[in-house]
C-alpha positions as CSV (number, residue, x, y, z in Angstrom):
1,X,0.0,0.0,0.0
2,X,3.3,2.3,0.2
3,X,5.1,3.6,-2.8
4,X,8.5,3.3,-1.3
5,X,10.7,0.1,-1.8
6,X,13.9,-1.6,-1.8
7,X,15.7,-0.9,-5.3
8,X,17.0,-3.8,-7.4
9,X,20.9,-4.3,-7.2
10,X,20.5,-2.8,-4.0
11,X,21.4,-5.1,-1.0
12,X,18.2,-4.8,1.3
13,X,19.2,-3.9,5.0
14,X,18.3,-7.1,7.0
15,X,19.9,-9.4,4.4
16,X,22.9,-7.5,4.6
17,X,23.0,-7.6,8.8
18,X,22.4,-11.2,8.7
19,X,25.8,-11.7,6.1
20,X,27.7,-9.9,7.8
21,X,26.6,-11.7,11.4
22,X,27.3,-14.8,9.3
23,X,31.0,-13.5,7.8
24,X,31.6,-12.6,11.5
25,X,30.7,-15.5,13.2
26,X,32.6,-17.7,10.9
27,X,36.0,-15.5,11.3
28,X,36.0,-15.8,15.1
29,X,35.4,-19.7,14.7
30,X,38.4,-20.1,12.3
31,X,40.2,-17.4,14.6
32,X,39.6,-19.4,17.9
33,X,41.3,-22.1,19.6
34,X,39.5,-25.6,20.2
35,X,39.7,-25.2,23.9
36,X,38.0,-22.2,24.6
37,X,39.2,-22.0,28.5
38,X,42.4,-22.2,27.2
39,X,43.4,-19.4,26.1
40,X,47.2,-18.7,26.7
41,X,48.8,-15.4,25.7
42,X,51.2,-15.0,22.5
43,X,54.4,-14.5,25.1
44,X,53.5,-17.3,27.0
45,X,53.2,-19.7,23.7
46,X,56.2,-18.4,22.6
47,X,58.2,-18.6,25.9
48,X,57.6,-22.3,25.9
49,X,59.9,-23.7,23.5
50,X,62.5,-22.1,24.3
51,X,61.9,-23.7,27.8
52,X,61.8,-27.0,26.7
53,X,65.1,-26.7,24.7
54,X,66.6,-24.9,27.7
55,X,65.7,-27.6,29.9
56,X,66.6,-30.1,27.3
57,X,70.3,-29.3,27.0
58,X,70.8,-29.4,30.8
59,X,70.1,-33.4,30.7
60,X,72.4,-36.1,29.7
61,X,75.7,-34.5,28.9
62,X,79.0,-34.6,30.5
63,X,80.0,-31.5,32.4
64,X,82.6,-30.2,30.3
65,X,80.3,-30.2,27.5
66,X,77.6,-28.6,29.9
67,X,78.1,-24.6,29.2
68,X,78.9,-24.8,25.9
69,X,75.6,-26.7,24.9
70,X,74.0,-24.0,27.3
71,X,75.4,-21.5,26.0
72,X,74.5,-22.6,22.0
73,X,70.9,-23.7,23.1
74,X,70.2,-20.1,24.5
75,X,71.8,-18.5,21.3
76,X,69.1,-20.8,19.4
77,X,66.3,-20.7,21.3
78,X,66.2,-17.0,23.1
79,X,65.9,-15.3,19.9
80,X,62.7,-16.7,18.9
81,X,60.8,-15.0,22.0
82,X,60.6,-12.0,19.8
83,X,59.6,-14.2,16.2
84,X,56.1,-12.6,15.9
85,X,58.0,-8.8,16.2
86,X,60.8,-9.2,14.2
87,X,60.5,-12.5,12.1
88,X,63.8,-11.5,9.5
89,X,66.1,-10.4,12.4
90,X,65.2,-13.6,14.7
91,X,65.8,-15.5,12.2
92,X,69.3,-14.0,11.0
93,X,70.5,-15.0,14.7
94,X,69.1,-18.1,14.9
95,X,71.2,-19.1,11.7
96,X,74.1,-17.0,13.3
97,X,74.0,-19.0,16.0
98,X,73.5,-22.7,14.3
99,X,76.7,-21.8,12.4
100,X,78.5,-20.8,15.5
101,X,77.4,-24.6,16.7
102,X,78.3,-26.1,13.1
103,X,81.5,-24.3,13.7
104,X,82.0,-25.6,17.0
105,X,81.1,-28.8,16.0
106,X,78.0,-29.5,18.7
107,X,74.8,-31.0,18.0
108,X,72.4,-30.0,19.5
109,X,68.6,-30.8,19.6
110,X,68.1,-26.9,19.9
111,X,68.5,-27.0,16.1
112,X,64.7,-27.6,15.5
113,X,64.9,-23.6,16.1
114,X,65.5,-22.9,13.0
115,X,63.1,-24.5,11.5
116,X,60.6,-22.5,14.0
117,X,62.1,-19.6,12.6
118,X,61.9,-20.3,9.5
119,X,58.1,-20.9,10.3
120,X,57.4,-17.4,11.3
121,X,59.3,-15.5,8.1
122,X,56.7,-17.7,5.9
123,X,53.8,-16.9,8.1
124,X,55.2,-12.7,8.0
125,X,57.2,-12.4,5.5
126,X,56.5,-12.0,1.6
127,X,57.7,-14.9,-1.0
128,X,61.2,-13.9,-1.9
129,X,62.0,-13.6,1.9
130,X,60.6,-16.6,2.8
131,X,62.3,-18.4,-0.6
132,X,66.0,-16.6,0.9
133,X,65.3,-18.2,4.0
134,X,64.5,-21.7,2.9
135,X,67.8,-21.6,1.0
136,X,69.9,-20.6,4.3
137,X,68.2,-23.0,6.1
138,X,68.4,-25.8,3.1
139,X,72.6,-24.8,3.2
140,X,72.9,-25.3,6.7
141,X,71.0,-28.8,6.2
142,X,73.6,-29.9,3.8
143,X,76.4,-28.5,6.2
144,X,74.9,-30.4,8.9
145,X,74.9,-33.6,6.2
146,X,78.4,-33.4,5.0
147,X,79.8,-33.1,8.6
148,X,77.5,-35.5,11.1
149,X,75.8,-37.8,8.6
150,X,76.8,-41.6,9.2
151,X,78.6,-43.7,5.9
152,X,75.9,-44.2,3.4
153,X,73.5,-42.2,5.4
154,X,73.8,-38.7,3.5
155,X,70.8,-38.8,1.1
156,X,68.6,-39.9,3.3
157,X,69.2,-37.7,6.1
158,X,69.4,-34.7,3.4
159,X,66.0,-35.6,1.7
160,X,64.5,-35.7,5.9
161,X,66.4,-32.6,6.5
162,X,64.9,-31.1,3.2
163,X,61.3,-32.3,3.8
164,X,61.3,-30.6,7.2
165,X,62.4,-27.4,5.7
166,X,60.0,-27.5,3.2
167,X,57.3,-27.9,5.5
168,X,58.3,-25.7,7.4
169,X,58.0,-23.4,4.5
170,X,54.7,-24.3,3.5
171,X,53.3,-24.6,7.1
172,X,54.7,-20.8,7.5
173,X,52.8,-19.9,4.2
174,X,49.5,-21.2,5.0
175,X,49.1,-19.8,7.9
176,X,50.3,-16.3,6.7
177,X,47.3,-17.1,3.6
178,X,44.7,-17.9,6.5
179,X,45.2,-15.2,8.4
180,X,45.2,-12.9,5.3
181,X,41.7,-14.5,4.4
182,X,40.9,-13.9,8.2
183,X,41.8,-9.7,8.0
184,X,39.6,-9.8,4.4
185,X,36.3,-11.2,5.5
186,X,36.9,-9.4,8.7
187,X,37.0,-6.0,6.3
188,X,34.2,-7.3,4.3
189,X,31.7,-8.1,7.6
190,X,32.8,-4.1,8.8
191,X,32.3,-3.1,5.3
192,X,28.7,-4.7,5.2
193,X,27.8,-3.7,8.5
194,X,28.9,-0.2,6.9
195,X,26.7,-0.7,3.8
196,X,23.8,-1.9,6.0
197,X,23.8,1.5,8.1
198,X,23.6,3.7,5.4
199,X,20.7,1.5,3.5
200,X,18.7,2.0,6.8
201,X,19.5,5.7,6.7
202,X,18.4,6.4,2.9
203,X,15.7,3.7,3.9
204,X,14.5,6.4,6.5
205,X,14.8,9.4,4.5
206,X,13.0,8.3,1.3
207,X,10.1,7.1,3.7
208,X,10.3,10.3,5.5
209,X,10.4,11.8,2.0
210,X,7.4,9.7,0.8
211,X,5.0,10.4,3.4
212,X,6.2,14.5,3.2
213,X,4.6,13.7,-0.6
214,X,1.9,12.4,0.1
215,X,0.6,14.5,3.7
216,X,1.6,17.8,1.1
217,X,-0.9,16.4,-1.6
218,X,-3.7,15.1,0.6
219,X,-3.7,18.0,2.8
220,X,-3.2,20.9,0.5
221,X,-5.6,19.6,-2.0
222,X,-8.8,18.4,0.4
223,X,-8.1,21.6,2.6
224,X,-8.2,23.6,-0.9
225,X,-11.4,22.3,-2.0
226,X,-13.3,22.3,1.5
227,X,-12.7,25.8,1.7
228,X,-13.8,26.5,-1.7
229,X,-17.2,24.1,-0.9
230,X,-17.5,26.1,2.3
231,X,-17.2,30.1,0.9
232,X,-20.0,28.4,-1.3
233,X,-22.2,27.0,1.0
234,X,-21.9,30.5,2.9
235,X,-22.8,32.2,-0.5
236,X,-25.8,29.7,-0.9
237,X,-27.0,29.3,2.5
238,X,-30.0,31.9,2.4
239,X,-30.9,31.3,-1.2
240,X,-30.5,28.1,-2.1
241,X,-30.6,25.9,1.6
242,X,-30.4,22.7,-0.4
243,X,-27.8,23.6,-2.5
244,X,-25.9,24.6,1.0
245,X,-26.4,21.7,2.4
246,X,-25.3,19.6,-0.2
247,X,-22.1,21.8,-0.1
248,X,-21.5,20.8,3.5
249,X,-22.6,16.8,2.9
250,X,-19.4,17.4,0.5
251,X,-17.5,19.1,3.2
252,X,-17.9,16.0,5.4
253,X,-17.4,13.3,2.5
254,X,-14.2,15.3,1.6
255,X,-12.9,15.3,5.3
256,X,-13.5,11.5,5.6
257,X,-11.8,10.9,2.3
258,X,-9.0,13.2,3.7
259,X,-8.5,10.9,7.1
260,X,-8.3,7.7,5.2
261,X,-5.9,8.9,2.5
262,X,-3.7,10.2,5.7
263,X,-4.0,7.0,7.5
264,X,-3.3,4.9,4.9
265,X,-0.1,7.2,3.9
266,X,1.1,6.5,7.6
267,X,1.0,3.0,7.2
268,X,-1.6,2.6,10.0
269,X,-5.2,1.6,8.3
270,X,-5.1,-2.0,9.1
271,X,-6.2,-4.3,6.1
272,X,-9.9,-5.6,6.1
273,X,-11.0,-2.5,7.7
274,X,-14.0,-1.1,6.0
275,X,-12.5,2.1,5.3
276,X,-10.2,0.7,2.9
277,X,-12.6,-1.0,1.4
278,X,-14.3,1.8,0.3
279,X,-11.3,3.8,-0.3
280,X,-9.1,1.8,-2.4
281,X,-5.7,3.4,-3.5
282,X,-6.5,5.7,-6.1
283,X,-5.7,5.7,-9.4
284,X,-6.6,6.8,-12.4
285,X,-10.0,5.6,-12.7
286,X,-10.9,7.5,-9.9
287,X,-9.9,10.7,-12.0
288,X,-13.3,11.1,-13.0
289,X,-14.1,11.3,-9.0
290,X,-11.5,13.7,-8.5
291,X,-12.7,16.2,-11.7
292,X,-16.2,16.0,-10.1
293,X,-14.9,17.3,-6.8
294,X,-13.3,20.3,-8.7
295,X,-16.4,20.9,-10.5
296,X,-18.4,20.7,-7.2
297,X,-15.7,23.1,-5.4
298,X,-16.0,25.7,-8.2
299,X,-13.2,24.4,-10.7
300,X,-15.0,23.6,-14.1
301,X,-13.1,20.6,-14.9
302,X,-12.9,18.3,-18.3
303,X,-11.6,15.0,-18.3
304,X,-10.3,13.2,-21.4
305,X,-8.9,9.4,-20.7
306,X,-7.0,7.7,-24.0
307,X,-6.0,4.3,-24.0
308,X,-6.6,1.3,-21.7
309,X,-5.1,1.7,-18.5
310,X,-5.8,-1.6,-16.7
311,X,-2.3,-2.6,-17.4
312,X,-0.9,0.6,-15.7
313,X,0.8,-0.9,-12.1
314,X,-0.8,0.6,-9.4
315,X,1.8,2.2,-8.4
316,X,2.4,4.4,-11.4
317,X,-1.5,5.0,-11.5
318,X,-1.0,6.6,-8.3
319,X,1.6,8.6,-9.3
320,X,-0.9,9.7,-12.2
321,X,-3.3,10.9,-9.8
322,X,-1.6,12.7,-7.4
323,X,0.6,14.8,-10.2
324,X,-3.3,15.7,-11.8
325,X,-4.7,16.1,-7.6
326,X,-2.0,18.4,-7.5
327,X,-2.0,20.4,-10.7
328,X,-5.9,21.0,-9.6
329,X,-5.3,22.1,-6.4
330,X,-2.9,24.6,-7.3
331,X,-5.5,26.0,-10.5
332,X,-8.2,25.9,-7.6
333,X,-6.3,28.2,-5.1
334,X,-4.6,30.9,-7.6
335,X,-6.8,31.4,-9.9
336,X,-9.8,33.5,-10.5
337,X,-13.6,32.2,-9.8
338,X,-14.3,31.0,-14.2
339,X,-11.2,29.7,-14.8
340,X,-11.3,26.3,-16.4
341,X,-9.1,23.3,-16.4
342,X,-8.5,20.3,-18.8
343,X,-7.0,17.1,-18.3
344,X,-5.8,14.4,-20.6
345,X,-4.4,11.6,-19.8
346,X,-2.9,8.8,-22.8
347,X,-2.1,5.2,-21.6
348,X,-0.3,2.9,-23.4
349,X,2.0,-0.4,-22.9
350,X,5.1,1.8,-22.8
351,X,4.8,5.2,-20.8
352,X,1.4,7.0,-19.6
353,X,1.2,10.9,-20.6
354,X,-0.3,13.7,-18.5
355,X,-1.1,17.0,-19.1
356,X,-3.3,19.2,-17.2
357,X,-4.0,22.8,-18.3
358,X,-6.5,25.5,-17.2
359,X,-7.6,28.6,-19.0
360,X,-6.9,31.3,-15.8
361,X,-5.2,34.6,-16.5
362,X,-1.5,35.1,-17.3
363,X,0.7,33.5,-14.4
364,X,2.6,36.5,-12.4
365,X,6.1,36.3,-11.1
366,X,5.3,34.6,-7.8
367,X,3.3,31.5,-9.5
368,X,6.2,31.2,-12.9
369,X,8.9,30.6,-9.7
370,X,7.2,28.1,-7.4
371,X,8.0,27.2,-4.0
372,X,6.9,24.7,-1.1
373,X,6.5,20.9,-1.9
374,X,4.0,20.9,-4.6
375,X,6.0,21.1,-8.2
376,X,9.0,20.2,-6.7
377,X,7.3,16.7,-5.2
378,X,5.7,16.8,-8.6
379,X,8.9,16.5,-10.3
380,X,10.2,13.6,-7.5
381,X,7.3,11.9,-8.3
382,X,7.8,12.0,-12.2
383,X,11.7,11.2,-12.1
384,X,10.8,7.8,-10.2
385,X,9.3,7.3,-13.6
386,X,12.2,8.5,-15.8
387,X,10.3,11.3,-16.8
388,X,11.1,15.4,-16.5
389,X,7.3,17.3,-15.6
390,X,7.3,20.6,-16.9
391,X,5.0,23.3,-15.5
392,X,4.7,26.8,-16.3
393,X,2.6,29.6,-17.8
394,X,0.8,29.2,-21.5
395,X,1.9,32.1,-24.0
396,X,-2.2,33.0,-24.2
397,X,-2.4,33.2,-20.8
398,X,-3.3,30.4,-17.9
399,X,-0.9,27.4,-16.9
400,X,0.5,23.8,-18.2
401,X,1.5,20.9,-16.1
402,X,2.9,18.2,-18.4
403,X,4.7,14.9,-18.0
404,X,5.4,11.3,-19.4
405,X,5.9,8.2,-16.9
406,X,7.8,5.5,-18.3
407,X,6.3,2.1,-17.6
408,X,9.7,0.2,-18.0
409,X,11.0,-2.1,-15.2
410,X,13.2,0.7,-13.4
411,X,10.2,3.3,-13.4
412,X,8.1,0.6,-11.6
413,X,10.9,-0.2,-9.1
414,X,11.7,3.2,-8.2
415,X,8.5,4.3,-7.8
């Protein structure tokens, strides 16, 4: 029963809250941790490690090999406290450090540092970093090789040594792909919640803009003629009682009409209700209602309807009525008591013309430069249609209000 609604291509409000609910709900899922109570901070997952290997190169070693394992196994392992920080520069002491050992010729389990290192320039780092690193970390594997590995044991410790720095590699790059796919969808929810806002505020103000229309039209033109019907029932009261009366019964029918057009207009006339029933949105076969009520208020009016317009939407017949409702009302209030007005309207399958013109003196300055919401919601009203209205005075005097609606599929959705 409302002429505003939700544009195609445009993404309607509560579809786009629930997506973006949806894009959030999934990020903090793939963002979590399986154990929810256990939650450890970044420092404290990173201090572990380094723990372990601590702890590690304390146990089963002679004593005069005790500080210089130590000593090697903090130079490994220390470093990688501050991976997540500074992935490049951890990783440059790390490999310092497992030279210094390679050099010293020490092995150490502390050695799996690297590879953790390694880890964290793929997961920070861009490609050719992370392809640099691989290659210090694939030298010192062959290093290791040529120095510890057993007779006839080099290829295959070299191909384990090689797989371990690959998946290290790959491990590091996945995980710096997830959480890039993570920050994206993370942007796109924000950017939909975004969208969604300003939907609801356009939403707002071409509702608030709608029902501006449409109190302007109803109001103006039922106030216009019920003060036209009542100077003439004043006129007619003491000479012609009946015809006075009659002008009030019309006062009263026209104040009815005026409530249910506003009611409906608010969105509050429930459906069923007997009022709508008897007041169906109007359109343009009700034109022929609305040119008697000029006629009765004093306004002389001819109607001329071409073309079928069954197939008009109801939407754009409303439009119809309330540009002609509104070209009347303004003839009724500035014009002279004789002047008379004309309407045509032309249907046909691909646009509906309207032109309205009444025969009143020339137009002065004030009426050729309107103001207020009447042409200007005329115009709004025809560009939902992808028509331009144009409305001014007539070279032999009196005023033109003329317009085409277009009935294609974007008039009937804007509208």
């Amino acid at each position: 029963m409302t002429e505003a609604a939700v544009e195609p291509g445009r993404a309607h409000p509560v579809r786009a809250a629930r997506c973006a609910h949806r894009i959030r709900a999934g990020a903090a899922r793939a963002g979590g941790v399986p154990f929810r109570g256990l939650r450890l901070p970044p420092v404290a997952v990173d201090s572990l490690l380094p723990a372990l290997l601590l702890v590690g190169a304390t146990t089963g070693r002679a004593s005069p090999e005790l500080p210089v394992a130590v000593a090697l196994t903090a130079a490994l392992a220390l470093p990688l406290l501050w991976r997540r920080r500074a992935p490049l520069t951890v990783f440059g002491a790390v490999a310092a450090a497992a030279f210094v050992q390679w050099l010293a010729d020490v092995q150490l389990p502390a050695d799996v540092a690297l590879l953790v290192a390694l880890h964290s320039v793929a997961a920070r780092s861009g490609r050719w970093r992370t392809l640099a690193a691989a290659a210090v970390v694939e030298a010192g594997a062959l290093l290791a090789c040529l120095r510890w590995a057993a007779d006839g044991a080099f290829l295959t410790l070299f191909a384990a040594l090689t797989a371990t720095t690959v998946a290290a590699a790959v491990l590091g790059v996945n995980a710096r792909t997830a959480r890039a796919y993570l920050a994206a969808v993370r942007e796109r929810a924000a950017r939909l919640e975004q969208q969604q806002e300003q939907q609801a505020r356009l939403a707002v103000a071409e509702e608030r803009a709608r029902i501006t229309r449409e109190m302007h039209d109803i109001v103006t033109h039922n106030l216009s003629v019920m003060v036209a019907l009542t100077d003439a029932a004043v006129h007619a009261q003491h000479r012609s009682p009946d015809r006075a009366t009659g002008a009030m019964r019309q006062i009263s029918e026209t104040g009815r009409q005026a409530l249910t057009d506003m009611r409906r207009s608010l969105g509050v006339l429930r459906a069923g209700e007997p009022e709508a029933e008897r007041h169906p949105l109007p359109g343009i076969a009700q034109l022929r209602s609305l040119a008697d009520q000029m006629c009765a208020a004093g306004l002389p009016t001819r109607l001329d309807l071409r073309g079928g317009h069954t197939r008009v939407p109801a939407t754009a017949q409303l439009t119809v009525y309330r540009l002609v409702q509104e070209a009347l009302t303004n003839t009724l209030r500035h014009t002279p008591v004789g002047t008379r007005a004309e309407v045509q309207v032309c249907c046909s399958a691909e646009a509906v013309t309207v032109d309205v013109t009444d025969s009143g003196p020339r137009a002065p300055l004030p009426r050729a430069v309107p103001s207020g919401h009447g042409i200007p919601g005329m115009r709004e009203r025809a560009a939902a249609y992808g028509g331009t209205l144009w409305a001014g005075p007539l070279p032999g005097g009196g005023w033109r209000v003329r317009t085409r609606l277009g009935l294609g599929s974007t008039g009937e959705a804007s509208a």
